[in-house]
Structure formats: C-alpha cells, structure tokens
C-alpha positions in Angstrom: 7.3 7.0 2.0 4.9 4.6 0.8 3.6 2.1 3.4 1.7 -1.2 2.2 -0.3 -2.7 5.3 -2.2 -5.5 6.2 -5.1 -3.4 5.6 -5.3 -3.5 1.6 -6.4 -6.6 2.1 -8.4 -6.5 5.6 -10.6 -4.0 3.7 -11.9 -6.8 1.3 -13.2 -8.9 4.6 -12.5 -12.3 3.1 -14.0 -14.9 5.0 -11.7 -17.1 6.8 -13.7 -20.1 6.7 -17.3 -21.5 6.8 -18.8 -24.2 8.6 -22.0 -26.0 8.0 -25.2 -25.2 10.1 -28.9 -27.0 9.3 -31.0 -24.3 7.4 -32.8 -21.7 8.7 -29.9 -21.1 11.9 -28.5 -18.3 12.6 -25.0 -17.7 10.9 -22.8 -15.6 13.1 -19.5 -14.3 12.5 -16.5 -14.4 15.0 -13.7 -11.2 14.4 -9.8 -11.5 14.7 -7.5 -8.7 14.9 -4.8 -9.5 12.2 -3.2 -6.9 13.7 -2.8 -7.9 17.9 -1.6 -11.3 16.1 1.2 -10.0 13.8 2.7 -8.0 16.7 2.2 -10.6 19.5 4.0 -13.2 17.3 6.7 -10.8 15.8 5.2 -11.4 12.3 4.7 -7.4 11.3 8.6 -6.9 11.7 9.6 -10.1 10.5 7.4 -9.5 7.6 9.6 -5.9 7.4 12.3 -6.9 7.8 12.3 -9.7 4.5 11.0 -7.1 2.3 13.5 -4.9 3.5 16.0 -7.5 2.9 14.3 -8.3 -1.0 14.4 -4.8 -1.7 18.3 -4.3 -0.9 19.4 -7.3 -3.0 17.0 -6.2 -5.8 18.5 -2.5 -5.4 21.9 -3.7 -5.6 21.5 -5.5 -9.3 20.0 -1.8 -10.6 22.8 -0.2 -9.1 25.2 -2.4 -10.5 22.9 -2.1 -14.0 23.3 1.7 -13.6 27.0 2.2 -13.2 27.2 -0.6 -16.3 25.2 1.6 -18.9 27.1 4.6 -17.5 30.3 2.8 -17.9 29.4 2.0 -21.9 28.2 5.6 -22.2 31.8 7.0 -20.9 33.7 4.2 -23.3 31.6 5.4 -26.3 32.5 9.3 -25.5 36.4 8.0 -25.1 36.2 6.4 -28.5 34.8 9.2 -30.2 36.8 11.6 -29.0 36.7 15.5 -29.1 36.2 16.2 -32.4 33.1 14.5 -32.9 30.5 14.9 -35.6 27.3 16.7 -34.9 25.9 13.0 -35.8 28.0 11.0 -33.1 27.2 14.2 -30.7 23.2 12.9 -31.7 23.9 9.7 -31.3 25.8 9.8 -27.9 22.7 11.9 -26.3 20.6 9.6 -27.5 22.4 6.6 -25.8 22.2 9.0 -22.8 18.7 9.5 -22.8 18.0 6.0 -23.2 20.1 5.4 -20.0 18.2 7.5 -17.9 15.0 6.1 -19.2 16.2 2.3 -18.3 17.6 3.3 -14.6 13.6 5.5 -14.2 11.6 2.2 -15.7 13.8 0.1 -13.3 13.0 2.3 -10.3 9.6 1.8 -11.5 9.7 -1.9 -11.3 11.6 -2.2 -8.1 8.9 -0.4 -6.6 6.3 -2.6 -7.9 8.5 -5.6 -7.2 8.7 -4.5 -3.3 4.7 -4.1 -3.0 4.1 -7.3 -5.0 6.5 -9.2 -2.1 4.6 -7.7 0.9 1.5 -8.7 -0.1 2.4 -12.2 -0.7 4.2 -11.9 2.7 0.7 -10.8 3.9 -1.4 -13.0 2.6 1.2 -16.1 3.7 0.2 -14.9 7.3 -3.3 -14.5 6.7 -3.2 -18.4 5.5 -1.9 -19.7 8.2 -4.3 -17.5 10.4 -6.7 -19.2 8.7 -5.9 -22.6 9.7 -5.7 -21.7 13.4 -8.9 -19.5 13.3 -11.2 -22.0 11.4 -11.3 -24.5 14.1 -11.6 -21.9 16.8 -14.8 -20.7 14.7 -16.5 -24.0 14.7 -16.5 -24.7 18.5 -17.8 -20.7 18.5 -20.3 -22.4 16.1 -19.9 -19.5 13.6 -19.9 -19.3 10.1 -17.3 -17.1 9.0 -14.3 -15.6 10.4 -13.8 -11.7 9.2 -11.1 -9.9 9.9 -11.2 -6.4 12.3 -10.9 -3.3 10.3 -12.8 0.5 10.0 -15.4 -1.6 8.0 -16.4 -3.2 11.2 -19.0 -0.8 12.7 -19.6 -2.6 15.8 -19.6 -6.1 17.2 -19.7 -7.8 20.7 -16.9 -8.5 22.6 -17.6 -12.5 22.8 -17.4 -12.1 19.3 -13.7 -11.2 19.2 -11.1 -14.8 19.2 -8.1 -12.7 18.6 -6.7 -13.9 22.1 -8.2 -17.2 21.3 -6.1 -17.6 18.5 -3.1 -16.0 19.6 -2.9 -18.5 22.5 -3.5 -21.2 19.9 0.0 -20.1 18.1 1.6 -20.1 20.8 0.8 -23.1 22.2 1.4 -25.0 18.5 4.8 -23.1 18.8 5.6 -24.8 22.0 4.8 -21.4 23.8 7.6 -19.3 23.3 8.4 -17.2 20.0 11.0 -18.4 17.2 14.6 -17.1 17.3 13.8 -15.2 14.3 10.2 -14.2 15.3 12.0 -12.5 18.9 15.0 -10.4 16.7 11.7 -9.3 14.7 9.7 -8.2 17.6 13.0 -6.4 19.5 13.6 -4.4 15.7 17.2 -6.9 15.4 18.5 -6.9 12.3 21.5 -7.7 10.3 20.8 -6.2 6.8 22.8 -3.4 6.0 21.3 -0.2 4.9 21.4 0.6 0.8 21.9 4.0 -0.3 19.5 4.4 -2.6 17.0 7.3 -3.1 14.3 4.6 -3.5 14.6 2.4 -0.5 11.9 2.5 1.8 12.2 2.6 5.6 10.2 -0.8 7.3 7.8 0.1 9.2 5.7 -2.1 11.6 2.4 -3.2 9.6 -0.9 -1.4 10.6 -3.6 -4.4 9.6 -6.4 -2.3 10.9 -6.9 1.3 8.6 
C-alpha cells in the first residue's frame, strides 16, 4: 500500500511567508504542525476521502477500457474461427499481448494520476494555511513560518502557533466544523468500494515523517 503524506512536501520546509524587519534584527522563525491542523479541521480525511473518490471514478473508465479490448479480442477469435491460420493464430496473440500491455500502462497511469491529485490536495491546504499563518507570524514578529517535521531538531515551545492558527480557522469558520469537514473527521462516507487490485485504502495523512 503506497501512502502519500503531507510530509513529501513538509520535508522541503517552504517558508510560509516573510515579513520585513530593519537590518541587522534578528529573523526568527515560528513552527506549525500541518499535521494537529489537518486532523483538528477534518482536512486529512476529507483530503482521503476525495482521492478516494478520484481514484474510483478513474478506476471505473479502465475497467470499462478493459472489458472493451477484451470484448474486440473475443469478436476477432469468433470471426476467425477454428480453423485458423498459423498467421491469424500470430496475429490474434499479438492483439492479446497488446491488450495486456494497454490495461498494465493504464494501471501505471492511474497510479500516477492518484499521487498527482493528493499532492495538489495537499498543497491546496498548505495555501490556505498560509494565509491564516502569515498574519499570526507578523504579530510573533517573525520572519518565516516553517512547517514541523523530523528536520526540525529542536525549537521552543513559544515558537509553536499551531494552536494559534487552529483557533484562527475556526473562528473564520464561525467556530464549528463544515458538514463535510465533520463526516471527514467521524471516517463518513458514501463512496462505494471498487474492486480493483489497484485501489488503495485512505488512510489519515501523517504531515510529520
């Protein structure tokens, strides 16, 4: 099971924002846990659950691709009949092969498909962290905002605006979580399950590997 976290980006500590200071000052940096703030607001099922949901529509068109090139495959081994020629017998495991190479290369790009949509899912959270945590930063009169990960060797408590920034959300949110934001936190969902040998279980995002 392949699990695609907030962390593959955490790791690259991108700076939130920066604020000006007169030269010479001292430049300190505030931290925020991406990770306390996607499961206080719901965000790391909610993110889950719509790549879950991406990858079962996307899933569905190659299984319907699948059981279309096996369908032609079946038609051209009726119309040939047995008494085919050691030519049409080429021909026909060729056509086969070919199949088998499409429905690998689309498994291939379904995979690629369903990282590619997390990460954007990701970095629309981070974004709008970002707008809540840049303010927050300036009355802490820092100059950037990095975000917690194994990278972070040590840092001081007063440091840490991850509760600062949470309660920021919430109070923009009117103070209580979105419909959709709750059913992600409490694991509610509608989408039906795909049988498919490459669908992924959701799991809840770990921001801070």
């Amino acid at each position: 099971m392949r699990t695609f976290t907030f962390g593959i980006l955490a790791a690259l500590a991108v700076l939130l924002c920066s604020c000006s200071r007169p030269e010479g000052a001292a430049s300190p940096a505030v931290v925020v846990d991406l990770d306390a703030v996607a499961r206080a607001m719901g965000r790391d099922r909610l993110i889950d659950r719509r790549v879950e949901q991406a990858t079962q529509a996307l899933n569905a068109k190659l299984l319907e691709a699948a059981a279309s090139m096996e369908k032609e495959l079946k038609k051209q081994q009726a119309d040939i009949g047995t008494a085919a020629t050691d030519e049409q017998r080429a021909k026909l495991k060729q056509t086969a092969q070919k199949i088998q190479e499409n429905i690998q290369n689309n498994r291939e790009v379904a995979a690629q498909a369903r990282q590619r949509f997390r990460l954007e899912e990701i970095q629309r959270f981070r974004n709008e962290i970002k707008a809540v945590a840049a303010p927050i930063a300036e009355k802490h009169r820092a100059s950037m905002v990095v975000v917690a990960s194994q990278d972070i060797l040590w840092f001081k408590p007063s440091a840490d605006i991850t509760a600062t920034v949470i309660a920021e959300i919430r109070s923009q949110a009117g103070a209580a979580p979105s419909a959709e934001a709750e059913k992600a936190r409490t694991g509610e969902t509608n989408s039906p399950d795909v049988s498919s040998p490459d669908k992924e279980t959701a799991q809840p995002a770990n921001t801070n590997r």
